[in-house]
N, C-alpha and C positions, 0 to 999 in steps of 0.2 A: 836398833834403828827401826822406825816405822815400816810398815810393813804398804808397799807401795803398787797400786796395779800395774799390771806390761805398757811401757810405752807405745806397742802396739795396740792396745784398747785407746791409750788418751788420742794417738792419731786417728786412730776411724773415727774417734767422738768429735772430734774439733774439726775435720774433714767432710760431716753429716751435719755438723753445727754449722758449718759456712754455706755449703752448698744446699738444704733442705733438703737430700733426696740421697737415698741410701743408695740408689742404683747410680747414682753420678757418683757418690764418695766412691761405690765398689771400682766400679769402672776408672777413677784416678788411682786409687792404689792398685790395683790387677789384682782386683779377687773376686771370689763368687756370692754371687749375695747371702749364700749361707754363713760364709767364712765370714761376712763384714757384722754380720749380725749375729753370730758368736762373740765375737770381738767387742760391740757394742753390751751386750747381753753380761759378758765377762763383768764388764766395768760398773755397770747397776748394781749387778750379786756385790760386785765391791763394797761399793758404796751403801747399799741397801735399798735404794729407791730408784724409779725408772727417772729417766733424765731428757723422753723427749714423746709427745703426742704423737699418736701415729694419725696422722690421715692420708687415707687411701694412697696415694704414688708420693706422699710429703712425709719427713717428719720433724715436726719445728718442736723446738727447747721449750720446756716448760720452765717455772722460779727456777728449781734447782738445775735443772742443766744451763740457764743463763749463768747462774752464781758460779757453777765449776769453770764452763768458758773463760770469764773473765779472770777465774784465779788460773785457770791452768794454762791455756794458750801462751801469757807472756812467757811465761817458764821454757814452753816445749821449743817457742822460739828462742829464747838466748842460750837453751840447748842444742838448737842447731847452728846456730852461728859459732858457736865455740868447737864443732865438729869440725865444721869447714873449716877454722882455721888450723886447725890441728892435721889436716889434708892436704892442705896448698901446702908442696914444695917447690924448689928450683927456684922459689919466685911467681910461680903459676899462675893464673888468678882463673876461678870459673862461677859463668855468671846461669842461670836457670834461667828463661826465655821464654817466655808464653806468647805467641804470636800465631794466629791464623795461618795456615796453609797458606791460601791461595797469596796472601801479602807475603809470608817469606817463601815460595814459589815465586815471583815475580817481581818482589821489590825487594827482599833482602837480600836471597843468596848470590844474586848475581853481582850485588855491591859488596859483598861481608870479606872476598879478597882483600880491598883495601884497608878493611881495619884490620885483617892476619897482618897484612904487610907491617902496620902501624905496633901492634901489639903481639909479636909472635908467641906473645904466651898467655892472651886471654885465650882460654875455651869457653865455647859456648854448649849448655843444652838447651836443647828445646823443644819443647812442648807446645801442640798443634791443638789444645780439649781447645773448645769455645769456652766462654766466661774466666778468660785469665785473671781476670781482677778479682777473682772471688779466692782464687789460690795465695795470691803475694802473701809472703812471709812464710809460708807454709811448701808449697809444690813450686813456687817459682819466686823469683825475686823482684824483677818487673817484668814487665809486658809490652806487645802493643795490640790493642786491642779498636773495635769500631764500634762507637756509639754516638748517642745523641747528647749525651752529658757523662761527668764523671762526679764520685764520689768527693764531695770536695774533702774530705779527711785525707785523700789521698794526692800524691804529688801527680799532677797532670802536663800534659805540654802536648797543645793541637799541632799533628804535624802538615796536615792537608785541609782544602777545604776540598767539598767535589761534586759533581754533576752527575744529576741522576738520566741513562740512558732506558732507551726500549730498543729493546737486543733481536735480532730474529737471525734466522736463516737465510741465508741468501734466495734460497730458492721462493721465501712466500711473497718476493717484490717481482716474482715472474710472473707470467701467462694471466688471463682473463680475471683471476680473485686475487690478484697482487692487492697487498696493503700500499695504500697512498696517502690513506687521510687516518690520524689518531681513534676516528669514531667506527673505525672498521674492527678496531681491536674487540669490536663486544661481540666479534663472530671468532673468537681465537681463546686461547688457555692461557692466565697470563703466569709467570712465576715468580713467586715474592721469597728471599732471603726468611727466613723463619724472626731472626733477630731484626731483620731492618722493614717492619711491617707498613711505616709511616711513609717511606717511598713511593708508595704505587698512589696514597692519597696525593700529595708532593706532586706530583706526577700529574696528574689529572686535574689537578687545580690549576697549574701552569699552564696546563694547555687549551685552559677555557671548558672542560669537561667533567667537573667534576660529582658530576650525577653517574659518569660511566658504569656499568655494569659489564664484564667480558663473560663468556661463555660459560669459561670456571677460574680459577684459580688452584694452585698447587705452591705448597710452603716447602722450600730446602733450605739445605741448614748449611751449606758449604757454597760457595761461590762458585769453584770450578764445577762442581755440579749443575748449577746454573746452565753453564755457558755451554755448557756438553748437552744439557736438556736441549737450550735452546737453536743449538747446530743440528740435532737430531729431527728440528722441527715439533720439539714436545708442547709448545708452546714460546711466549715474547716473555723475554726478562728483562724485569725493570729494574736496573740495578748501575752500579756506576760508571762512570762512561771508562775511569780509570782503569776498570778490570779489562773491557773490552780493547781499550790500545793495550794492554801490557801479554793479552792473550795473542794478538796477532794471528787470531786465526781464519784466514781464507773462507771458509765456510760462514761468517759472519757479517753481519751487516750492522749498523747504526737504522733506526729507522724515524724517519723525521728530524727536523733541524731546531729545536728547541733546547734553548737554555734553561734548564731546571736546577736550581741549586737545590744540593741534598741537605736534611738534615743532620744526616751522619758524616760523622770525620773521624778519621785513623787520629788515636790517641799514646804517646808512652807516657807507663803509669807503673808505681811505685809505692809504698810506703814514703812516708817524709823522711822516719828515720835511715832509711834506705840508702838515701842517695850520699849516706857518709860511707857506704861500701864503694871501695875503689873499682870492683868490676862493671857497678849499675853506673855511676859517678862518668866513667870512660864511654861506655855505651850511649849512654845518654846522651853527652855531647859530640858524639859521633855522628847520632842518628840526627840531630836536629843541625849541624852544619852540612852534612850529607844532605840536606835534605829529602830523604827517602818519603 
């Protein structure tokens, strides 16, 4: 028989091919950047030639790591789906789940009873990384995930639309430099979602303002970070109005009465061939009569 590299080389290869970034592949499989680039390293010796450009914090596929990609990826997948099935007993089913913290903090788990109820023997895992859609087929099987668009190659279904809010502190609508008017925010810190950049413009166009300039600006990358910034008084988060009802937190305010439609909307998203798996199949139509 041919003589074949470690399936652990072709995953860190195809896991550095999706994501561009060997410290985001490290950080999904739990290893140290040395270990991942061993592993990459492995599979060049393999083959004889390197298979991806480095630049600086990137490293993107050259010819020959596209060509391997496309030959190997399908394989590595219908190797894992023949695992899983060879796993599911009792009847089991288990679906991999890429979903944002702050959304399954707040909108999943406290509905996901109802589908135990419905299905006592789907298991869910799931996985909180941002960028779930870069994982499907690979680290997870669908997602829900928050963007402006979706890959049309992939199966999509908009589950919300939503309203972009300016989030403060209760305490900055007190005493003499209370905020009253949106043009005040250019004496404050605002804070923009890292991934949802396009809000704060949104934002400021709606409200006849969009020359704004605020004090500074600071970019997170989590939601509930947001909201704890913005209770802390670290700054106004411009973010969606739906975090702030589903946070319920007393220390918060709404500021101003402006309707801003967001660009961003909560998306479940899949491979096409995906949705012939019974666990993604259930989920799906869960999530979108659920309305979550």
């Amino acid at each position: 028989m041919r003589r074949l590299p470690p399936l652990r080389a072709l995953e860190a290869f195809i896991r550095v091919a999706r994501l561009g970034s060997s410290k985001a592949a490290a950080a999904e499989l739990a290893l140290s950047a040395p270990a991942l680039s061993r592993r990459i390293k492995s599979l060049e010796d393999h083959i004889g030639k390197p298979l991806f450009e480095r630049r600086n914090q990137s490293m993107v596929l050259n010819d020959d790591g596209r060509t391997l990609l496309k030959a190997v990826a399908p394989a590595m997948e219908t190797i894992g789906e023949a695992v899983d099935q060879m796993t599911v007993t009792g009847g089991d089913m288990r679906l991999r789940l890429g979903v944002l913290a702050l959304f399954g903090a707040t909108r999943l788990l406290p509905r996901l009873p109802e589908l135990k109820r419905l299905y006592p023997k789907l298991h869910i895992d799931v996985d909180t990384s941002a960028h779930a859609e870069n994982m499907l087929g690979d680290a997870v099987d669908a997602a829900i995930i928050i963007s402006d668009s979706v890959d049309p190659n992939l199966y999509a279904v908009k589950l919300d639309s939503n309203k972009v809010y300016a989030i403060a502190s209760a305490e900055l609508t007190k005493g003499p430099n209370a905020i009253s008017d949106p043009e005040d925010l250019k004496n404050h810190n605002i804070l923009i979602h890292s991934n949802m950049t396009r809000a704060f413009d949104q934002w400021k166009k709606a409200v006849g303002l969009p020359d704004l300039q605020p004090a500074g600006i600071d970019h997170l990358d989590s939601g509930a970070l947001m909201l704890e910034a913005a209770a802390q008084g670290l700054g106004i988060a411009i973010m969606h109005g739906g975090h702030f009802s589903d946070a319920n937190d007393p220390r918060l305010v709404r500021l101003f009465d402006y309707q801003v439609d967001s660009p961003y909307s909560y998306w479940f998203v899949c491979r096409k061939r995906d949705m012939k798996n019974r666990a993604v199949r259930i989920f799906h139509d869960w999530v979108v009569q659920a309305g979550l």
